[in-house]
C-alpha positions, 0 to 999 in steps of 0.5 A: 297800874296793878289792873294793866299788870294783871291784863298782861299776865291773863294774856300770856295766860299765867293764871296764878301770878294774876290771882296772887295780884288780884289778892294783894291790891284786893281787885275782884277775881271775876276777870281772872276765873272767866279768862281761865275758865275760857282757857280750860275750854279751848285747850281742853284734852279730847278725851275730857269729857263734857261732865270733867270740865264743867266740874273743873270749872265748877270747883275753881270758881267755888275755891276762889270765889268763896262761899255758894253765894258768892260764887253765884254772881259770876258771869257763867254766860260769858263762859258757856257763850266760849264752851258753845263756840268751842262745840262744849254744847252741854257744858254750855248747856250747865253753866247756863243753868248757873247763871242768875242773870235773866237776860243772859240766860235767854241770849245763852239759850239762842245761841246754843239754839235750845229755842224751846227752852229760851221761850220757856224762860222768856215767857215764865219770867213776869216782868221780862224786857219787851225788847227782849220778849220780841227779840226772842220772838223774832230771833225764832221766826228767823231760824225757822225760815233759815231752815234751822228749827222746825215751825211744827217745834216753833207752833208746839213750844208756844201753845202752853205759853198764851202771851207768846202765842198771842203775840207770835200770831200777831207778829206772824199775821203782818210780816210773814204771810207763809209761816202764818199760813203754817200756823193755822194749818198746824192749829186747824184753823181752816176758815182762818187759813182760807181767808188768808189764801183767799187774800193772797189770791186777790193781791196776785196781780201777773201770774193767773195760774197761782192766782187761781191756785190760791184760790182753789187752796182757799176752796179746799180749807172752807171745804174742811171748815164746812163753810159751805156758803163760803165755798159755793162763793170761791167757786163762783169767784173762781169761774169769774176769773176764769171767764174774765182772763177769757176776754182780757187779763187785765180783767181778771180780779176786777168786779162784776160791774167793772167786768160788765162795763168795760164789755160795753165799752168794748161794744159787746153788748152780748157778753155783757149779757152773759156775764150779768145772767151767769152771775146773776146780776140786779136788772137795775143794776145791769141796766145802770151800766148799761146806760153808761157803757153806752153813753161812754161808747156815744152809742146815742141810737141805742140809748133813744131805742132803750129809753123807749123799751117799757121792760128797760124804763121799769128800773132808768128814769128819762133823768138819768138818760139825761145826766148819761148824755151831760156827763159824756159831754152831748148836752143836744142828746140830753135835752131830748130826754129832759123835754119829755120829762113829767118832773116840772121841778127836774126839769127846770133843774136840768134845763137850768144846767144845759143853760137853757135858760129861757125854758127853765124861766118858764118851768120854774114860774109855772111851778113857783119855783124861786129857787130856780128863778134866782139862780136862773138871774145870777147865773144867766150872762143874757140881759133880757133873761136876767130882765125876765127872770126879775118880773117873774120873781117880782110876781111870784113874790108879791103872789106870795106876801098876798097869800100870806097876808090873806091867811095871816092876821092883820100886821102893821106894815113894818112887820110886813116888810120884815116878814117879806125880807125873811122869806127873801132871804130864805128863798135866795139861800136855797137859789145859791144850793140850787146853782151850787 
């Protein structure tokens, strides 16, 4: 065919019986300019110039095309993309400025790494690809970190383009930590940039030296951004780790609670103390971890001595002595504390739950609690408990219909009994919350 004949001819590079072919049989003489413009590009002389070929090819495009206008739709990318190849930088660079073909224009750009430029026009043209918005993005970050383009130029060709900025901020925040810490160094925005130390820092798990590095680097930018409060913080955080890595380094980057804690855990209770004191930890809270260090430890002796310490019981409860004991499985211990309980209701509770159940029976009816009572009746296995816990249930009801009835006006005995059965039924409801 007429098309396979004029392939063969553009590869044994005989332009002019290709041309004459293309203009019997009417096939559009695109093809044959580009691969001519190629030739003349690799097979140029040494001593043309950049100005000589690009006006060579010029003057041929417009004799065989035609008319300006028509000339104006041809592919001067694919040309510049062979004059880039060949070393023709600044040919490439004006056949580029020829081509209409946005995209085109953009990926010429890259390749012959005019970045600035390629972001120039991606950011001027209103209704660009998002594909190739991003791509370009991408495309720079990557010549940056390959060392082919400078991030200061990269930081600078962005600033009079908002949404590229914005959007390189963004792309930069959650991929590439580094340059982003570089951005916010070139636009001075040194709280920003401390947070982001201060982030890296915590996320150093091994290496204790870096890690207290980034965090003095954390330190020096909240010092440039006269966030004195802030920079008070990093330093005491910094004196926690260092504190820290002196007892273990698994400790280091852990809280101050976690750190206090696991001083008891190790039996120092003297470190423990230092640690609260320097850091100035809440009394309460110190002697909440204190409580459970030491029921972790079965440290019973030391927790009977603290609960009769009126400077210690000022912020601890004899309840949570108790639950200290049940969740360290020592119900016997727990059950010293709740006897000397003054809460008749917490009491029977947490008798209750160390199934002592004879004993929370008879709390439970002291204070009419019925709640407690009718879970005392489901939860007990013991025959004579659940016989017990029925008679007191029995007069506690009856004590209370009678009440109601002496305050209430004259019911029938029908209204009565429903009455009766609604408070039933309300009172075994909160049974089954208080044996949930």
């Amino acid at each position: 065919s007429p098309r396979v004949l004029i392939n063969r001819l553009l590869y044994h590079e005989n332009f002019f019986l290709a041309n004459k072919l293309a203009e019997i049989v009417g096939i559009p003489q695109e093809t044959i300019l580009v691969h001519w413009a190629k030739t003349k590009i690799k097979f140029s002389k040494s001593d043309e110039s950049d100005d000589q070929i690009f006006m060579a090819i010029c003057s041929r495009i417009k004799t065989v095309a035609g008319s300006n206008k028509n000339s104006g739709n041809f592919p001067y990318a694919t040309v510049a993309a062979c004059a880039a190849s060949s070393g023709r930088m600044k040919v490439a660079l004006q056949l580029g400025q020829l081509e209409r073909d946005h995209s085109s224009k953009v990926l010429l750009l890259l390749k012959i790494s005019e970045y600035e430029r390629a972001i120039k026009q991606i950011s001027m043209q209103p209704d660009c690809d998002p594909d190739l918005f991003a791509y370009v993005l991408v495309h720079c970050v990557r010549m940056v970190n390959n060392n082919h383009w400078k991030g200061e130029e990269l930081f600078r060709s962005c600033q009079s383009f908002p949404r590229f900025k914005d959007l390189l901020v963004s792309y930069l925040r959650g991929n590439d930590p580094k340059l982003y810490g570089s951005l916010l160094k070139y636009q001075k925005m040194y709280k920003q940039r401390a947070l982001l130390l201060a982030e890296a820092a915590c996320m150093t798990l091994e290496n204790f030296r870096e890690k207290m590095r980034l965090l003095a680097g954390s330190t020096a930018e909240l010092e440039k951004a006269s966030k004195i409060s802030l920079c008070k913080l990093s330093l005491e955080q910094a004196r926690l780790w260092e504190m820290q890595h002196s007892v273990a380094d698994s400790l280091v980057g852990t809280s101050l609670s976690h750190t206090v804690l696991d001083c008891f855990k190790r039996n120092n209770e003297n470190l423990a103390e230092t640690f609260s004191k320097e850091f100035k930890m809440k009394p309460k809270t110190y002697r909440r971890i204190q409580l459970n260090g030491l029921a972790f430890c079965k440290n019973w002796s030391r927790m009977r001595e603290l609960s009769e310490d009126k400077q210690v019981m000022r912020y601890l409860t004899l309840l949570d002595f108790a639950h200290a004991c049940v969740k360290n499985s020592n119900d016997e211990e727990a059950v010293g504390y709740v006897e000397r309980l003054d809460d008749c209701e917490d009491k029977a509770y947490m008798l209750m739950r160390l199934k002592r159940y004879s004993e929370s029976l008879e709390c439970a009816y002291a204070i009419g609690d019925i709640a407690i009572l009718l879970a005392i009746k489901s939860s007990s296995a013991e025959g004579f408990i659940v016989e017990k816990a029925s008679k007191r249930l029995e007069m506690l009801l009856e004590q209370k219909a009678a009440d109601e009835n002496a305050n209430a006006p004259a019911l029938s005995s029908s209204a009565r009994s429903r009455g009766l059965s609604a408070v039933t039924d309300s009172i075994q409801d909160k049974a089954g919350c208080a044996q949930q």
